[in-house]
matplotlib code that plots the C-alpha trace (Angstrom):
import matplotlib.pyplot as plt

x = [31.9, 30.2, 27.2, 25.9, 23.2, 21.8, 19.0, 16.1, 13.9, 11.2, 12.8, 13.2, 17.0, 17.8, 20.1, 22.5, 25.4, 27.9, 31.2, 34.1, 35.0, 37.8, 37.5, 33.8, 31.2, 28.5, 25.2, 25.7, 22.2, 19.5, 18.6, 15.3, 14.1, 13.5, 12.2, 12.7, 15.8, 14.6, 14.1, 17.1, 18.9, 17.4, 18.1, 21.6, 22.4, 20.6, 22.8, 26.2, 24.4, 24.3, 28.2, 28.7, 27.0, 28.4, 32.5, 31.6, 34.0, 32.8, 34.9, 35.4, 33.5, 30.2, 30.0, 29.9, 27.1, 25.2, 25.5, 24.6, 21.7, 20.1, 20.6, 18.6, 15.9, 16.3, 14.8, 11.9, 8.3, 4.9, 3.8, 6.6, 5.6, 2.1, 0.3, 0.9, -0.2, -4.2, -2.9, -0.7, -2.4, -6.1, -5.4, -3.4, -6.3, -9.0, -6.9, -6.9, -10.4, -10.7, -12.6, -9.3, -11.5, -13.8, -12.4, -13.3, -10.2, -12.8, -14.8, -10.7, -10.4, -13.5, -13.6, -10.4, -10.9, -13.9, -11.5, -8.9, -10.8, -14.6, -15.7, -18.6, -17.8, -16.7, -14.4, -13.1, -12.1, -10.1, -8.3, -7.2, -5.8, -3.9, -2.9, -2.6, -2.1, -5.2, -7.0, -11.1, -14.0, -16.4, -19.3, -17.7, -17.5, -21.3, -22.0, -20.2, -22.4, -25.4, -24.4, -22.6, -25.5, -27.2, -23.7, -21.3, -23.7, -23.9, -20.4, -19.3, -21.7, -20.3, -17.0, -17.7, -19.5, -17.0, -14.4, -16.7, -16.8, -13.4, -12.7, -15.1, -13.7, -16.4, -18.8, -21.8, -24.1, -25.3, -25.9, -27.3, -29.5, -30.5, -31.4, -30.6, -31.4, -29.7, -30.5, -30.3, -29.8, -32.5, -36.4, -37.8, -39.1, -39.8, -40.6, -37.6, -36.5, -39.3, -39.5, -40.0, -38.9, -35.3, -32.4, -30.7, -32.7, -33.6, -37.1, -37.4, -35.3, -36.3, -34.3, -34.0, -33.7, -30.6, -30.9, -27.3, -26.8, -23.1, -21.9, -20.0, -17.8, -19.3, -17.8, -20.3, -22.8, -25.1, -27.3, -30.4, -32.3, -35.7, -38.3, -37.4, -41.4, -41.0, -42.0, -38.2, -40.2, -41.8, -38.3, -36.2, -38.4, -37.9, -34.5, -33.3, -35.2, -33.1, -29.8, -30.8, -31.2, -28.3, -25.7, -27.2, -27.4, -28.0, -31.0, -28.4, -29.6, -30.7, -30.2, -31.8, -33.1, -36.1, -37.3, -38.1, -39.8, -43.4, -45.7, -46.0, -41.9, -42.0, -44.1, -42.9, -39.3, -40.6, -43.1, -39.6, -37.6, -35.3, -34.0, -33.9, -33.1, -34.5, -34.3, -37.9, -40.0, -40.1, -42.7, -45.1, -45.8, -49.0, -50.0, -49.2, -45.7, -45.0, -45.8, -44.0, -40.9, -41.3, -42.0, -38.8, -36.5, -33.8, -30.1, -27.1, -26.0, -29.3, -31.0, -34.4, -36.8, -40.1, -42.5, -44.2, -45.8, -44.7, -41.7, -40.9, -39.1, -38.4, -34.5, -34.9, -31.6, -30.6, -27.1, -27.0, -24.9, -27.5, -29.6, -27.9, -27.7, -31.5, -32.6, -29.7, -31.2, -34.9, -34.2, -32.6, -35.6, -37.8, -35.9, -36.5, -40.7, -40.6, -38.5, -41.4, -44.0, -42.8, -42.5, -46.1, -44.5, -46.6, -50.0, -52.6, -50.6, -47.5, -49.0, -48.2, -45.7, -42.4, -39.7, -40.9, -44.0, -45.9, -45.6, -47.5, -51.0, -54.1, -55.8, -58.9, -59.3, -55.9, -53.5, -50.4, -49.1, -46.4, -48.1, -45.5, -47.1, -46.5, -42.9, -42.0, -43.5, -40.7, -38.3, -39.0, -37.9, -34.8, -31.5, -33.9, -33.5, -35.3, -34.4, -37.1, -36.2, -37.0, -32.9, -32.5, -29.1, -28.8, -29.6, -26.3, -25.7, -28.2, -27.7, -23.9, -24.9, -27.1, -24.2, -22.6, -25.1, -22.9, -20.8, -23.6, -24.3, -20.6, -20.7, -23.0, -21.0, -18.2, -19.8, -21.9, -18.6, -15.5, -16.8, -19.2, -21.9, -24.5, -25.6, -26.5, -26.4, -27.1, -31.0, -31.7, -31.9, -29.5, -26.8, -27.8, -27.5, -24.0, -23.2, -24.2, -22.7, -19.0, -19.4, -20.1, -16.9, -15.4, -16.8, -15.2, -12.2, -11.8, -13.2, -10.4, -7.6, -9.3, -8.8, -5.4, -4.3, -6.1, -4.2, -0.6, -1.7, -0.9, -1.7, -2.9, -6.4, -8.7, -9.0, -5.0, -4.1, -6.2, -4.4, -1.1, -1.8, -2.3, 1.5, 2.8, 4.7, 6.1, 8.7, 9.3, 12.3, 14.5, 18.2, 20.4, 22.5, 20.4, 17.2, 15.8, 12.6, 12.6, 10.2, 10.7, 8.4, 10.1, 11.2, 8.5, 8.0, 8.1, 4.1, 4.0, 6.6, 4.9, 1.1, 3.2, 4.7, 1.8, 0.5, 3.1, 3.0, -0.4, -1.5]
y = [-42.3, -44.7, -46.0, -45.2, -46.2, -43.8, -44.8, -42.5, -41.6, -43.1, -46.7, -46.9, -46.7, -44.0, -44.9, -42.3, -41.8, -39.9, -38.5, -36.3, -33.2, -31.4, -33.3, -33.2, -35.6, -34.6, -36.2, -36.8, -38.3, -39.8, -43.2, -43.9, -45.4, -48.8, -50.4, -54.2, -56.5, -56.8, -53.2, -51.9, -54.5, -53.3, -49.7, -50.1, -52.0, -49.2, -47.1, -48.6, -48.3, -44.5, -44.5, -46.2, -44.4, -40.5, -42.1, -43.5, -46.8, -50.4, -53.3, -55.7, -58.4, -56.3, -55.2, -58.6, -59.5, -56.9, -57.4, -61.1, -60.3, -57.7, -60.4, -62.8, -60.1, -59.3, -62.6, -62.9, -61.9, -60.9, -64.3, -65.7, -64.3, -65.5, -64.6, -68.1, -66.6, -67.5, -71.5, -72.4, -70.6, -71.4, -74.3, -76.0, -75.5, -77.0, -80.3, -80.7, -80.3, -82.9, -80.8, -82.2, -85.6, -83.8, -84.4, -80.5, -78.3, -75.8, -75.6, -75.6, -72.5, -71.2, -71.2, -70.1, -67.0, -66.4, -66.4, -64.0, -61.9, -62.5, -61.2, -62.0, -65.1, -63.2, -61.1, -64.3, -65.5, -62.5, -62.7, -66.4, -65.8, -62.6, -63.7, -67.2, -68.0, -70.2, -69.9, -70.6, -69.8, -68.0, -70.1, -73.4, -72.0, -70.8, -74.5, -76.0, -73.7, -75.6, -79.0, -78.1, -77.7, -81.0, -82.8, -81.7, -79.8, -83.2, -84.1, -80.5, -80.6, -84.1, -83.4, -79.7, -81.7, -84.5, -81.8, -79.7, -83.1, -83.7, -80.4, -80.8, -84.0, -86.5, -84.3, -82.3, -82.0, -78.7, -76.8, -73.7, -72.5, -68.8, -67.6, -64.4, -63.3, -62.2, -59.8, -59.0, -56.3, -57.6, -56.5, -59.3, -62.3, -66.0, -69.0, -68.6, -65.1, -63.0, -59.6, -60.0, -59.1, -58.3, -58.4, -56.3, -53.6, -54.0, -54.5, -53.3, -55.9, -59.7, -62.3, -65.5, -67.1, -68.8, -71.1, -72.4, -74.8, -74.8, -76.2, -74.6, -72.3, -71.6, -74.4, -75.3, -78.4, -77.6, -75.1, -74.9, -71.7, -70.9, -68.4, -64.9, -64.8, -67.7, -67.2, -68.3, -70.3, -72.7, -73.8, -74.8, -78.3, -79.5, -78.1, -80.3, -83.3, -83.0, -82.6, -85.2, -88.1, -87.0, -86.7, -89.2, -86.4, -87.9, -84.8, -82.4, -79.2, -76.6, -73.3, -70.6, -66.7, -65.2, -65.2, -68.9, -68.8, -70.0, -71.9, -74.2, -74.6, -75.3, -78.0, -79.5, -79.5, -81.3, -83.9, -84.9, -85.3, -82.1, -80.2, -76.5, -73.2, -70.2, -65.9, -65.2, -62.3, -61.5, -58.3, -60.4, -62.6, -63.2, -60.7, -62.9, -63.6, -60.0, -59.0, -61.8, -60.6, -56.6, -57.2, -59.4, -55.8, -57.9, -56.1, -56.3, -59.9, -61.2, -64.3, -65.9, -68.5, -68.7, -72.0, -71.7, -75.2, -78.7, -79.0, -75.1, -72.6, -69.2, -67.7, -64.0, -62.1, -58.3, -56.9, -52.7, -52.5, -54.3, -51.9, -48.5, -50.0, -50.4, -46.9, -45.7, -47.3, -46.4, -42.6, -42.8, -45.0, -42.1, -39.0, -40.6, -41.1, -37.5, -36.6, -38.4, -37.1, -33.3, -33.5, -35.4, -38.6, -40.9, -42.8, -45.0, -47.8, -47.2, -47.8, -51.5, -53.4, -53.3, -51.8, -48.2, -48.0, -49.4, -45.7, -44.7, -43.8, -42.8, -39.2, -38.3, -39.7, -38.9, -37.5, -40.2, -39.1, -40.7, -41.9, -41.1, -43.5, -46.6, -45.4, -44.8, -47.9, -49.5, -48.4, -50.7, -53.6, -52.0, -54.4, -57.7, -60.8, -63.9, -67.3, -70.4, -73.8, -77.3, -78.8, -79.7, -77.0, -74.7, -71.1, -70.0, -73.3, -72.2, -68.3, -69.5, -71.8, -68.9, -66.6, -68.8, -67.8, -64.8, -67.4, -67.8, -64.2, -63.6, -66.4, -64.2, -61.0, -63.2, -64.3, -60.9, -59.1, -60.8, -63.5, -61.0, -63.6, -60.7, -58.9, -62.3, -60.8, -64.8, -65.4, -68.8, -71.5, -74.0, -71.1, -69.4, -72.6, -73.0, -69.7, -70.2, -73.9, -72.5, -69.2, -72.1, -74.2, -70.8, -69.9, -73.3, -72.4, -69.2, -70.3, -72.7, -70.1, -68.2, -71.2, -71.6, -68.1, -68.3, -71.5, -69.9, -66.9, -64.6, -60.7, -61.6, -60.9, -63.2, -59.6, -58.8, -62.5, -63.1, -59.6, -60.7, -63.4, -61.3, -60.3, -63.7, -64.4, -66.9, -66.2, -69.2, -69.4, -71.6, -72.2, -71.4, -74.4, -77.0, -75.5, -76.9, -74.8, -74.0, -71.9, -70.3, -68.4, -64.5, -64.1, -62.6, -59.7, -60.8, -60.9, -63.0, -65.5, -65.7, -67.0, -69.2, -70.8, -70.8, -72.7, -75.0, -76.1, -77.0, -78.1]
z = [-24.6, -22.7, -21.3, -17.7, -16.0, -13.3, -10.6, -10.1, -7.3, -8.7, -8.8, -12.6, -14.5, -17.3, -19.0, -21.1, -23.4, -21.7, -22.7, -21.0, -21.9, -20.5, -17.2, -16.7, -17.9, -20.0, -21.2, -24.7, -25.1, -22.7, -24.7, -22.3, -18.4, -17.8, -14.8, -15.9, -16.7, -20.3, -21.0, -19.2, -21.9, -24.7, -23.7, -23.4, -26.6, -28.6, -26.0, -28.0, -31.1, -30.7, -29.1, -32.6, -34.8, -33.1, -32.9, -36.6, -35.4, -36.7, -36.5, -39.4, -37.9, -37.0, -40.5, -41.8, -38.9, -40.0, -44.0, -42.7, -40.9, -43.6, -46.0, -43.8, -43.7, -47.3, -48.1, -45.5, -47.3, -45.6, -45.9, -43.5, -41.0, -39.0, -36.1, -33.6, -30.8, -30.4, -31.7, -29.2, -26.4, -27.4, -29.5, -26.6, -24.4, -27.1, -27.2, -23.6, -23.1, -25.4, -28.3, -30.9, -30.8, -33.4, -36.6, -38.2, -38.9, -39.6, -36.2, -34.8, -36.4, -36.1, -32.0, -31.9, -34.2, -32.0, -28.8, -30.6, -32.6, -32.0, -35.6, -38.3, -40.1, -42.9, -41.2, -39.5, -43.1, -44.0, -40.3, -41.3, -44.5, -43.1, -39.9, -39.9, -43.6, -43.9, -46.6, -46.2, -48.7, -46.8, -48.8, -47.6, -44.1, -44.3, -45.7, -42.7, -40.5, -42.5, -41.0, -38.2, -35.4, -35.8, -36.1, -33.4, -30.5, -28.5, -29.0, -27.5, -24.7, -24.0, -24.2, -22.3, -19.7, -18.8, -18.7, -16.0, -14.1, -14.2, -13.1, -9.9, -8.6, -10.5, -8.3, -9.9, -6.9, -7.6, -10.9, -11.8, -14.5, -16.1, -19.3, -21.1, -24.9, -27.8, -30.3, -33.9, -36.0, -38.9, -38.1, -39.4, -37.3, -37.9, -36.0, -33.6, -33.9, -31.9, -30.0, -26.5, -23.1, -23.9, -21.2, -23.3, -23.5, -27.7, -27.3, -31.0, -32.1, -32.7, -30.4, -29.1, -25.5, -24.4, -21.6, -19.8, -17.1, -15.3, -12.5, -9.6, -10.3, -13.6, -15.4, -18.7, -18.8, -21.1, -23.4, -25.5, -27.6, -27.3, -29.3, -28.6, -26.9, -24.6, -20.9, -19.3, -16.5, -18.7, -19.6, -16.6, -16.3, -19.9, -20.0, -16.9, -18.1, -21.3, -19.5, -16.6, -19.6, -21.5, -18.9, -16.1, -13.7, -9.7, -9.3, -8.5, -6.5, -8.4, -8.1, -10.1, -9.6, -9.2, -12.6, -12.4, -9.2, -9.8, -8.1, -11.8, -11.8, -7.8, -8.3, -10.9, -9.7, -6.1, -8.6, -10.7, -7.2, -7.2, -4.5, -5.4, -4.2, -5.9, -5.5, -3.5, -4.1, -0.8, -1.8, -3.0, -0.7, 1.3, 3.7, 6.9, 5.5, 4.9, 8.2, 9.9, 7.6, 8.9, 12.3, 12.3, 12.7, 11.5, 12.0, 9.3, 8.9, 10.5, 9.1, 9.9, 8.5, 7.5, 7.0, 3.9, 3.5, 4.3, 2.3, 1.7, 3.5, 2.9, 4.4, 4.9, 5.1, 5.6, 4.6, 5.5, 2.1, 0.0, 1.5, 0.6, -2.8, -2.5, -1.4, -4.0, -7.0, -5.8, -5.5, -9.3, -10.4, -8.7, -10.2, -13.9, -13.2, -11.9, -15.1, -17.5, -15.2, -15.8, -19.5, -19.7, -21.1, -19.4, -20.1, -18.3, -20.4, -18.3, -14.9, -14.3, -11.8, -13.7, -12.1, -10.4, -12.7, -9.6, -8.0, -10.5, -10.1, -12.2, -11.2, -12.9, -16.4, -18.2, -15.4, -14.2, -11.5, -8.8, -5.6, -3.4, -0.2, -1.8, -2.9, 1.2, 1.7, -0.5, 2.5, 4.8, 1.8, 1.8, 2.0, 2.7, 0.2, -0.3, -0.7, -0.7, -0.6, -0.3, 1.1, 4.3, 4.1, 7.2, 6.3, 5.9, 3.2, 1.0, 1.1, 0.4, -2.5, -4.3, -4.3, -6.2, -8.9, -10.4, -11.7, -14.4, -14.6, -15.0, -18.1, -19.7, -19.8, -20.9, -23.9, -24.8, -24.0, -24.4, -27.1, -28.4, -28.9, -29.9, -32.1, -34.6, -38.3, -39.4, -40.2, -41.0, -37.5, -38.1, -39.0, -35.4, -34.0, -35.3, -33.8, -30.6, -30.3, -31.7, -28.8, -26.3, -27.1, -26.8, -23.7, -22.5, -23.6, -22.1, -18.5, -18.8, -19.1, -16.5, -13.9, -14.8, -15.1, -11.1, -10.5, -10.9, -9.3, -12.3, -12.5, -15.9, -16.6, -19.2, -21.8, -21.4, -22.1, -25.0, -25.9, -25.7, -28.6, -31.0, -31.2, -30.6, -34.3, -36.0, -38.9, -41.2, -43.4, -45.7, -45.1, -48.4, -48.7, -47.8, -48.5, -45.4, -44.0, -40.4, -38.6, -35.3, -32.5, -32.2, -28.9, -26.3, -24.1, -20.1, -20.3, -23.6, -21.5, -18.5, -20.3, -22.4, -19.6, -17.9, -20.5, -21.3, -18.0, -17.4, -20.8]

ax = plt.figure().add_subplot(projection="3d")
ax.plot(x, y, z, "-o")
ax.set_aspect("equal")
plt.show()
């Protein structure tokens, strides 16, 4: 018998245990395809394990290796074995940021485990103890959480800020700022968690504002929580006051969307010396404006400007696919109304201007009905977008530099997703503070792996390498005669070795 491997159309290797018989091979057994190096290996060993096991022929020495090697595993236990995977990718990454300079094992652990395996804090206590052999109270990690706010949220946004400068050339000319909330699961409310206009749909539920400030690219500068009923354009002035004094910003452009646009926040941003560029509302501009904007006829790609003032200007630009996705999401927002119309859903208290509610119209006394003029009207919008501005960029400059905003955007879904920053279960302030300030480390963390994973032009993505940690092991083990303890990583799979090169390389 012997092993043959046989090429098939499809590009991969089977590979088979074959034996002769009377002058004619025949497939004994088919062992399994491969279509790497490392797989094709391990097929063929277990290939001459079967040969082995059907001719029932073992040499002398392979007997002893293997009585050596079941004796080796005879004496490994549960506990010699630990999950080193989120350590030396994450925890490799948290030194060179520069977060090892705070002197708290715990928040080490705690960031991590929030990388790795973004669970409650008392779920993040068990994973420690089983995964990586550390054991934690979960009372002396909620007492940590107690001081943990007020002590180390400067230091991180220090240390996340020069890293964000280093990573931009010593160059922060432009940042960008947005807010979203979070939610939690407990009803009651207090003097920071409020019920308000929730981004996430969980109007029900009490929340709080988070407001975050990054640079290009998305790389963190700052953050600070608000009450869960704050208006978010009261807060981008006081916000960038805060970050201006801590971090010597040189009035950096800022960039921010339309929910912040307001005549208040305008002028308040030109009084304190900022250059800005913010998401118009193009549909609710004066009359003269709006008319100058439609009677424009502007073509896919087209840009114009319009003089608002003496120091504002408003950039006007048309893309035909922006516009399909316009008339696309109108016709949906059109077929629900017509749904809540049908089944008599609606009141006078839903006819207001959010979203497609303003197509709604009062008839008689109690009847809502859709007024289907003012939704045509809503055509001639279609695929437009607004940008004002105060810089002296060309047009092209500033539509270039808001598009940058997803990057913030993007943070978000990173952190509600990925990091699972929501839903909070914790209740009293300083513990919420904790929380967000350990998912913002994180967040630094993980946009640091994405730049490098970008930088060697790996197929890698941010989810699958955070993945591939969780079976990176460790098996530690003591030597019989000289009793010496040694611990060793277990040998990767060809993804495992690529982000651990990857990381050994840059960091």
């Amino acid at each position: 018998m012997f092993v043959r491997k046989l090429k098939n159309c499809s590009g991969s290797l089977s590979i088979q245990v074959v034996q002769k018989v009377r002058g004619k091979y025949k497939v004994v057994k088919t062992v399994g395809c491969a279509t790497t190096q490392r797989k094709t290996e391990e097929l063929v060993n277990l290939a001459k394990q079967e040969i082995e096991k059907l001719s029932q022929q073992s040499s002398l020495f392979e007997s002893e290796a293997d009585a050596t090697v079941d004796k080796v595993f005879a004496c490994l236990q549960n506990a010699s074995i630990r999950t080193l995977g989120p350590e030396i990718i994450f925890g490799r990454i948290y030194d060179y940021i520069g977060f090892s300079i705070i002197n708290e094992p715990m928040f080490r652990h705690l960031v991590i485990a929030r990388i790795a395996f973004p669970l409650s804090k008392l779920k993040t206590v068990e994973y420690l103890y089983r995964y990586q052999g550390k054991s934690l109270d979960v009372d002396a990690v909620y007492r940590f959480l107690d001081k943990l706010n007020s002590k180390l949220k400067l230091r991180v946004e220090e240390i996340a800020f020069a890293h964000t400068k280093k990573v931009l050339n010593g160059i922060i000319s432009v940042v960008f700022y947005d807010m979203t909330t979070l939610y939690f699961e407990a009803s009651d409310q207090d003097d920071l968690r409020k019920t308000g206009f929730s981004k996430d749909g969980k109007h029900q539920c009490p929340q709080i504002y988070i407001g975050l400030l990054v640079g290009l690219g998305g790389y963190a500068i700052g953050y600070d929580i608000f009450e869960g009923n704050a208006y978010e354009g009261h807060t981008l002035i006081p916000f960038l006051e805060t970050m201006s004094k801590k971090f010597n910003l040189d009035k950096p452009v800022v960039i921010a969307d339309s929910g912040l646009l307001s005549a208040s926040n305008i002028a308040a941003l030109e009084s304190n010396g900022y250059e800005y560029i913010l998401g118009a509302r193009i549909k609710n501009e004066n009359k003269t404006l709006k008319t100058q904007i439609l009677t424009a006829e502007l073509s896919d790609g087209m840009t114009r400007s319009f003089s608002k003032g003496p120091t504002q200007r408003l950039i006007v630009n048309r893309s035909n696919v922006r516009a399909r996705k316009d008339a696309y999401n109108r016709a949906r927002g059109l077929k629900r109304l017509e749904e809540k119309v049908k089944r008599g859903r609606l009141t006078k208290a839903n006819i207001n201007n959010r979203g497609y509610n303003k197509c709604l119209k009062l008839e008689g006394d109690v009847t809502v009905n859709i007024d289907y003029e003012k939704y045509n009207q809503d055509v001639l919008w279609d695929g437009l977008k607004g940008y004002v501005t105060n810089t002296m960029l060309t047009d092209t400059q500033v539509i270039e530099n808001y598009g940058n905003l997803w990057h913030i955007e993007r943070a978000f879904r990173m952190s509600k997703t990925d990091l699972r920053i929501r839903p909070i279960y914790h209740r009293l302030r300083h513990r919420i503070e904790a929380h967000i300030c350990i998912s913002f480390t994180a967040y630094c963390i993980y946009k640091e792996l994405e730049r490098v994973l970008k930088l060697e032009k790996s197929t890698l993505s941010l989810k699958k390498a955070a993945e591939l940690t969780h079976n990176m092991y460790q098996v530690t083990y003591t030597l019989p005669d000289s009793k010496h303890t040694k611990s060793r990583l277990l040998q990767m799979d060809e993804e495992q070795a690529e982000l651990y090169k990857i990381i050994s390389k840059n960091f």
